[in-house]
KEPAKE-430249 format. One record per residue: residue in one letter; x, y, z of N, C-alpha, C in turn. Coordinates in steps of 0.02 Angstrom, whole numbers, plus 32768, in hexadecimal, padded with zeros to 4 digits. Layout:
AXYZXYZXYZ...
END
This chain:
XBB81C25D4CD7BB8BC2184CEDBB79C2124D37XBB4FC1BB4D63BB3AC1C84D8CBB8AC1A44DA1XBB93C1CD4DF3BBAEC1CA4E1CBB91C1904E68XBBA6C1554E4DBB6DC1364E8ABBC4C1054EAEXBBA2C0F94EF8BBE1C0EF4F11BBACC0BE4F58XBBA9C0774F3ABB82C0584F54BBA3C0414FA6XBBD8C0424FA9BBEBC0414FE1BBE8C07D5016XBBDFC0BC500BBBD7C0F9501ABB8CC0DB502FXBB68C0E7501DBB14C0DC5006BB16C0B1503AXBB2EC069505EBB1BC03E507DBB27C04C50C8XBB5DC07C50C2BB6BC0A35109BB31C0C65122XBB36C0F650F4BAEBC1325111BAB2C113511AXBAA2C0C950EEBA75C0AB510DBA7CC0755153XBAAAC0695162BAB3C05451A9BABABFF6519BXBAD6BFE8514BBACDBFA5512FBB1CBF915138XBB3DBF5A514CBB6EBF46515DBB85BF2D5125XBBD7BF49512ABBFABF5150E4BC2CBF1850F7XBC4FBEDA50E0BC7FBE9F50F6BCB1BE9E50C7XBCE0BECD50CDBD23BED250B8BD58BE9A50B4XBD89BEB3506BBDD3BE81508DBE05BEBA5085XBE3ABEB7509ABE7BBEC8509ABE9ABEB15055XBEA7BEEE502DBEDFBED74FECBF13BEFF4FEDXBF48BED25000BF93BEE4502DBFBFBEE44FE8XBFB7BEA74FBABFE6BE8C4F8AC000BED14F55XBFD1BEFB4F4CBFD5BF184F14BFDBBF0E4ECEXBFC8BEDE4EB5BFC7BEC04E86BF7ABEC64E6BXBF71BEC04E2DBF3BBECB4DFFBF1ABE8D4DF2XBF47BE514DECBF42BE0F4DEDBF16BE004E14XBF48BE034E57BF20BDF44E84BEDBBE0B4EA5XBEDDBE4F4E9CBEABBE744EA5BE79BE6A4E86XBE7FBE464E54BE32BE204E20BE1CBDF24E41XBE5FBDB74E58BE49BD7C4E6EBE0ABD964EAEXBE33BDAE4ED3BDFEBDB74F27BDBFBDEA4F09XBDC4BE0A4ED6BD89BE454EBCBD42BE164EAFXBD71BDD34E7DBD2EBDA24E7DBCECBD8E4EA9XBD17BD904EE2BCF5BD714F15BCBBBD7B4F39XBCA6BDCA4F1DBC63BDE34F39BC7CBE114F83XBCB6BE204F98BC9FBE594FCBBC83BEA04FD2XBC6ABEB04FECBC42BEF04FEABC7DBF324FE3XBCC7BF144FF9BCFBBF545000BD23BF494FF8XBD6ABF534FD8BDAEBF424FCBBDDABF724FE8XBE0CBF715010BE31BFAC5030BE6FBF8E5010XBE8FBFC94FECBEBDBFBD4FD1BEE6BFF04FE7XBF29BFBB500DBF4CBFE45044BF87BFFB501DXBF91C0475027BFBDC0655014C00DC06C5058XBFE7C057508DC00FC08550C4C046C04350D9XC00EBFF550F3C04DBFCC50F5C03FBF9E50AEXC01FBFAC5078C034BF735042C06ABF854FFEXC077BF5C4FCCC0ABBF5D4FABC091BFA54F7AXC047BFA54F70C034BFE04F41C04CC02E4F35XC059C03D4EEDC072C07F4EDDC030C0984ECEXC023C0C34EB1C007C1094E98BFF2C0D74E3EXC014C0BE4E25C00DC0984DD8BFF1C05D4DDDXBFFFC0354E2CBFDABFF94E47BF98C0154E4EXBF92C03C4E76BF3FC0404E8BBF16C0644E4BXBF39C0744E1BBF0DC0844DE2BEECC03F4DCBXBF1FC0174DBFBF1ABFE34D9CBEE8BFBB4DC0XBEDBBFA64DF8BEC6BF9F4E4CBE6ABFBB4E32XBE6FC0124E21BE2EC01B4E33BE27C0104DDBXBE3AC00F4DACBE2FBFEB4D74BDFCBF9B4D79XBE21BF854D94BE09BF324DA8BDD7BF214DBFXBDC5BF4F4DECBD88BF4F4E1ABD5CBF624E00XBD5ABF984DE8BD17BFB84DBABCECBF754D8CXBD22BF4E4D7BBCE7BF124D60BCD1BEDE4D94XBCE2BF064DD5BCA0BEC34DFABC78BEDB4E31XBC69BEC44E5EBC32BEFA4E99BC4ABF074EC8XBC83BF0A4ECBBCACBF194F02BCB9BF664F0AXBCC3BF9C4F35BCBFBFD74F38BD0ABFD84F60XBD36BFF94F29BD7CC0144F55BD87C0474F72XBDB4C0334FC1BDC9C0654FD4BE09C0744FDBXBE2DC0974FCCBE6DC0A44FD3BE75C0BA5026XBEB1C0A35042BED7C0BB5079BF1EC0E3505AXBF2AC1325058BF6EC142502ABFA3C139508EXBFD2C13B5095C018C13350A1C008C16450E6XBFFDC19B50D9BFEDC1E150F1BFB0C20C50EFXBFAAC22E5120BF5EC25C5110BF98C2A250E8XBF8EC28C50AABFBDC2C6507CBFA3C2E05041XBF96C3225049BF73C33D5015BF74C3424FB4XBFACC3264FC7BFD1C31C4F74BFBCC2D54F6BXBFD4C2AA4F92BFC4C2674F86BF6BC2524F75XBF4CC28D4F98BF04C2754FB3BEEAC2894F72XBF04C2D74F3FBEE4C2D34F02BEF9C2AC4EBEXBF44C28A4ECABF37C25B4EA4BF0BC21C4EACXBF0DC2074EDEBED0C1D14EE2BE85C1E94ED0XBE75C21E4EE6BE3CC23F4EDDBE27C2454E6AXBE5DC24F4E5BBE73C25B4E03BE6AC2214DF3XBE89C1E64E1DBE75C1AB4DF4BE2BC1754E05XBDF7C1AC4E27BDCDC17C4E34BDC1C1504E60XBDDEC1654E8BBDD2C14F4EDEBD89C1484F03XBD5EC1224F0EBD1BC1394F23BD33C1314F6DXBD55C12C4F7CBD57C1314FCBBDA1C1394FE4XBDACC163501ABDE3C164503ABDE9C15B5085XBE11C11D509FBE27C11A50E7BE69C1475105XBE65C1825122BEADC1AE5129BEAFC189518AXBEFBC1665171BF12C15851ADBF28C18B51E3XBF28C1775220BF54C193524EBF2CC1D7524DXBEE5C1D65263BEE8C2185253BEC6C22C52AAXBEE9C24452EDBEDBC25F5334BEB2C292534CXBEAEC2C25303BE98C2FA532FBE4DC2FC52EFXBE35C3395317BDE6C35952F3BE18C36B52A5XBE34C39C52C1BE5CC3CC5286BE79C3A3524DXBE8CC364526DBEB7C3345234BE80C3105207XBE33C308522FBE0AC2EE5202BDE5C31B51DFXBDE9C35951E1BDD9C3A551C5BDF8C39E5190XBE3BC39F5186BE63C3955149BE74C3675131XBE4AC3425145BE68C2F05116BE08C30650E4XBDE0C31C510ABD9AC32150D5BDACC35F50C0XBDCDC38350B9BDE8C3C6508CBE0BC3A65051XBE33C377505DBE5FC35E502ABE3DC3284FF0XBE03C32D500DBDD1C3124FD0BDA4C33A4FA0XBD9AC3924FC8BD79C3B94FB7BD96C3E94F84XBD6BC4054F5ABD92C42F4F26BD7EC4894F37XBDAFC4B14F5FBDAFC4EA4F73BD4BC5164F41XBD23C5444F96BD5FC54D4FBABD3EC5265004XBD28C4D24FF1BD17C4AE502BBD6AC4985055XBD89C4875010BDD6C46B501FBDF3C47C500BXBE33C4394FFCBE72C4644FE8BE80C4304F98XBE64C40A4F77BE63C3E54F3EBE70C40A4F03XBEB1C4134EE5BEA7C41C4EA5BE8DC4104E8BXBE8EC42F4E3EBE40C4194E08BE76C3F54DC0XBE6CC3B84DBABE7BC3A14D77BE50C3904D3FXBE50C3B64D03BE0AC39D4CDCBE14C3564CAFXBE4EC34A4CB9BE36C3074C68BE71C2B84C9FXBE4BC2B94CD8BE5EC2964CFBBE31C2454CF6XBE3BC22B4D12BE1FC1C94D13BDE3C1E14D39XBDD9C20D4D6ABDB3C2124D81BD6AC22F4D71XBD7CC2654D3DBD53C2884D17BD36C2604CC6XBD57C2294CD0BD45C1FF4C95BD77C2214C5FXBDBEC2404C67BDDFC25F4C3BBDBDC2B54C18XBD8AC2BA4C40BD77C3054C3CBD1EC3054C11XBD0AC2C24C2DBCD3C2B04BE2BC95C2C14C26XBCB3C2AD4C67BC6DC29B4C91BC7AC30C4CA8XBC29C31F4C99BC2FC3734CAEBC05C36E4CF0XBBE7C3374D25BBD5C3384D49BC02C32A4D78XBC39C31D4D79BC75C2FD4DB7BC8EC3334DE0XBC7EC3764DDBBC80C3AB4E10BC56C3B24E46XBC2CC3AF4E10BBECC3BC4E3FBBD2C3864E7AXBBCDC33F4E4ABBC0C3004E89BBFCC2C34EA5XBC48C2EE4EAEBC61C2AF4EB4BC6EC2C74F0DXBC6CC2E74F31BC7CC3024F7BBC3DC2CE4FA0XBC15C2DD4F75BBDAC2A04FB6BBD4C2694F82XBC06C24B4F5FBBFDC1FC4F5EBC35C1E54F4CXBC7BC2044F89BCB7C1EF4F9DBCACC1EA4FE1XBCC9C1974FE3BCC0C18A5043BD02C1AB5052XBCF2C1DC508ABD3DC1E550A4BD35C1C550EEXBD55C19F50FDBD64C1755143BDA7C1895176XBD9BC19151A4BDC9C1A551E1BDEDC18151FFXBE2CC16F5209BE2EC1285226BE64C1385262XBE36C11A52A0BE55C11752D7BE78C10152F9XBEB5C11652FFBEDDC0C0530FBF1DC0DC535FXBF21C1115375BF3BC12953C2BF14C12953DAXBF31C1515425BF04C13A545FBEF3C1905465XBF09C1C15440BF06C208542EBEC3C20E5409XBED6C1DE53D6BEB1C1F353B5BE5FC1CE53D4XBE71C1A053F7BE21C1835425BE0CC1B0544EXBE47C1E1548EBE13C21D54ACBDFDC254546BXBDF4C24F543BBDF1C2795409BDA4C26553D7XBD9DC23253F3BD60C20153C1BD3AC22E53B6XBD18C25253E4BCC7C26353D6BCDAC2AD53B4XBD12C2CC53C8BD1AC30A537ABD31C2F7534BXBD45C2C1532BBD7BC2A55301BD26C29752D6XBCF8C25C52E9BCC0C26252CABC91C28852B4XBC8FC2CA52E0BC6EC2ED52C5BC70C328528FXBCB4C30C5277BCD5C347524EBCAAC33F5211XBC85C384520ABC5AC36B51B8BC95C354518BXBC5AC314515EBC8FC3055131BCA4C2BE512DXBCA1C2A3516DBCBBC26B5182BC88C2415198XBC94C2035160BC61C1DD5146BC61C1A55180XBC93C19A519ABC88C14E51C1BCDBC16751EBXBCD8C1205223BD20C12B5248BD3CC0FA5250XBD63C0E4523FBD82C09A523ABDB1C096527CXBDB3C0605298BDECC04B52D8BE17C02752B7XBE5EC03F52CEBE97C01452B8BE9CBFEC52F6XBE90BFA75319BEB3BF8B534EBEE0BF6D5356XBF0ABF815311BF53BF6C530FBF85BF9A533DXBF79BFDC530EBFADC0125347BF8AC0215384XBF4DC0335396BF25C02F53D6BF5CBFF7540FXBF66BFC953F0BF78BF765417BFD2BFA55420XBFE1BFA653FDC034BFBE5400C03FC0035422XC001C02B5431C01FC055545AC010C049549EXBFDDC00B54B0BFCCBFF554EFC00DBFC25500XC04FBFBD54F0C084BF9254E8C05CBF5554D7XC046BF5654AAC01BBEFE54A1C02CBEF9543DXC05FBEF95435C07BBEF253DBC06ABEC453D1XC048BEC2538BC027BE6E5388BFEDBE51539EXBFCBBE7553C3BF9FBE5153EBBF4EBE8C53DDXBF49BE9453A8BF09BEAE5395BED9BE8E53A5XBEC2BE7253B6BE7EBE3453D1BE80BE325426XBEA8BE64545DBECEBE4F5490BE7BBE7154C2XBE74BE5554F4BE1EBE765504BE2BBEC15523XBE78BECB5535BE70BF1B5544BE6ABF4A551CXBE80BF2254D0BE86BF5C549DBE44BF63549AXBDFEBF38548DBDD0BF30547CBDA5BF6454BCXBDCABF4F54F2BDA2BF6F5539BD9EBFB75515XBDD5BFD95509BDDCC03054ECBDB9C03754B6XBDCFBFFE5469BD9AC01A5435BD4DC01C5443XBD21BFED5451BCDEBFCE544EBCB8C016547DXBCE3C01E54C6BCA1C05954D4BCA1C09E549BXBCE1C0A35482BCDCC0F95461BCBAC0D45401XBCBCC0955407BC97C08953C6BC40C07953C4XBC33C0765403BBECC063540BBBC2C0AA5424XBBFDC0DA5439BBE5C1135448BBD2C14553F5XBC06C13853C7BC02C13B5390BBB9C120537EXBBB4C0F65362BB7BC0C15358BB2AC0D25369XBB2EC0ED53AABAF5C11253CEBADEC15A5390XBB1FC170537CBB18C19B536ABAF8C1AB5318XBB12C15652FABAF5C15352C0BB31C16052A1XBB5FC16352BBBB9DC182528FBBBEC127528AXBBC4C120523DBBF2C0DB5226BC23C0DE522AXBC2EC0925258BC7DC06F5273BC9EC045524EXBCEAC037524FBCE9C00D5233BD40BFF4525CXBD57BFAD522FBD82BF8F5259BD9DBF615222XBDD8BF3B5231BE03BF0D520FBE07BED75248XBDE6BE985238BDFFBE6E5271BE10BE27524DXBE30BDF85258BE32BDB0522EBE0CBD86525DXBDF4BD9B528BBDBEBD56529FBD77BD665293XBD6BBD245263BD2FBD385227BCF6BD375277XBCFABD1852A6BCD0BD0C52CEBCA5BD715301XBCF0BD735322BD03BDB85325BCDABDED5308XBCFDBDDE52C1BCD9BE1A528BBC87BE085289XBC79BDCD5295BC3BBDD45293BC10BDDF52D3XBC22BDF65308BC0FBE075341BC10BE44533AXBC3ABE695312BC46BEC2530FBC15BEBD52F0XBC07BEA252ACBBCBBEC0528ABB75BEC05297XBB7BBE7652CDBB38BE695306BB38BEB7534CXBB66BEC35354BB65BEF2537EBB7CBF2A5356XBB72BF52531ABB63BF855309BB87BFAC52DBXBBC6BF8952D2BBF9BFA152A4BBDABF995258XBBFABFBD522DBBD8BFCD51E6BC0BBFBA51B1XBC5FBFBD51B8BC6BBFA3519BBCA4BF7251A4XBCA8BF4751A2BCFDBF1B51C0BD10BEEF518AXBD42BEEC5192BD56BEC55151BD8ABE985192XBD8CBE4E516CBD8CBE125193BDCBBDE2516BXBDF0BDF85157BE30BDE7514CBE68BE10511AXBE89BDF050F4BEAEBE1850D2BED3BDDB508FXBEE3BDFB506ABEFBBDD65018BF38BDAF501DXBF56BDD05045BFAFBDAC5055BF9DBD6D508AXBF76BD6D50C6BF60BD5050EABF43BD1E50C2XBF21BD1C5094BEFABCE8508ABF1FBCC75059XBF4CBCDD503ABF90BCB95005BFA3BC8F5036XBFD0BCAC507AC005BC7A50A9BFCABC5650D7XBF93BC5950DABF81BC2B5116BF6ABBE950DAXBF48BBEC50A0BF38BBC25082BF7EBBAA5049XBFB7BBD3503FBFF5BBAF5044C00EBB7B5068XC00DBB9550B4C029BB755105C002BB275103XBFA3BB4350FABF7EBB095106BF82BADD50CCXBF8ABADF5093BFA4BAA65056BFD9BA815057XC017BAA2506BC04FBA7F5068C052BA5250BEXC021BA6650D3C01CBA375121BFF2BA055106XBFA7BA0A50E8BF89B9E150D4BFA1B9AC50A7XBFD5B9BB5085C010B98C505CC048B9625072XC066B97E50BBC090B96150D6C082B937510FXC037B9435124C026B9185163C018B8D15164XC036B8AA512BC032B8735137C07EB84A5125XC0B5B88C5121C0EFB86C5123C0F7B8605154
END
């Protein structure tokens, strides 16, 4: 069976990938926003409602449309990382991850000894229940594994943190970036941006794919004019309460 992982594929070619955030954990919902044509679905394990039975159901859903999922699990945890890996994960975002060594073993925990540390399951979701005999051999290069940067540790750390073979792209968190500069809340704030943008354009030079979470569609589209590869430009819960907020205003503004 072919192993193709079109979002993988759009990185190495240097083609800009426009993500959303799927926080809800829900299957439901996860169809609704799947419809929509984005190039990437991040389905957050770390702050959304999703279990381990959600994101099956999650990468179930997706497979019928063109959307390419990535899981974010909770932890860079090696148990956690091969169940996601068993159920068919084409891509993984491991949070919080500072050092070279931590992004060493977050691409070990995708690998099946003796590159890593991945157990071997044969009659798994991933293996097609034990039917596909090619899933050893080609699933290590057409799993995105993504790095995601989000201290100010882990920013003097950028340029070994990227070069760890293995590691497909580097994502900026400028949520916790913003909270350890005492700025909570304020991910969009221009100092956070002052710190990410030079160690991401230094990236960039390098050919090595960036990527980011921002809600200003304007924003996000300035990252991807200036060089970023993949960002995803809002999120599923967000777009429930703002077009909740904005209906029931559009209803009441003429009491």
């Amino acid at each position: 069976m072919a192993h193709t992982n079109p979002f993988l594929a759009a990185l190495r070619e240097g083609k800009p990938q426009i993500g959303l955030w799927v926080s809800l954990g829900d299957a439901l919902t996860t169809e609704v926003v799947a419809g929509a044509g984005f190039d990437w679905l991040l389905l957050d394990m770390e702050h959304g409602a999703g279990e381990i039975t959600d994101v099956q159901a999650q990468l179930q859903v997706i497979k019928g449309y063109e959307s390419t999922a990535i899981v974010r699990p909770d932890w860079n945890d090696t148990v956690k990382i091969k169940r996601l890996m068993d159920l068919g994960a084409p891509g993984l975002l491991f949070p919080m991850v500072n050092t070279a060594d931590e992004a060493a073993a977050a691409v070990a925990a995708t690998r099946y000894p003796p590159e890593g540390t991945r157990g071997y399951g044969g009659t798994t979701r991933a293996t097609s229940f034990g039917r596909d005999k090619t899933y050893v051999d080609t699933i290590e290069d057409s799993t995105a594994v993504l790095i995601q940067v989000e201290t100010l540790q882990a920013l003097d750390n950028i340029d070994a943190i990227a070069s760890v073979d293995g590691v497909d792209g580097v994502f900026f968190g400028p949520s916790d970036i913003a909270s350890q500069m005492g700025l909570v809340g304020q991910s969009g704030h221009d100092d956070v941006w002052a710190r990410i943008l030079p160690a991401a354009m230094r990236l960039i030079s390098k050919r090595i794919p960036v990527g980011t979470l921002v809600r200003d569609v304007e924003f996000a589209r300035h990252l991807i004019k200036a060089g970023f590869t993949f960002v995803a430009c809002g999120s599923d819960a967000a777009l429930l309460a703002q077009s909740a907020d904005a209906l029931l205003a559009d209803m009441t503004a003429s009491e």
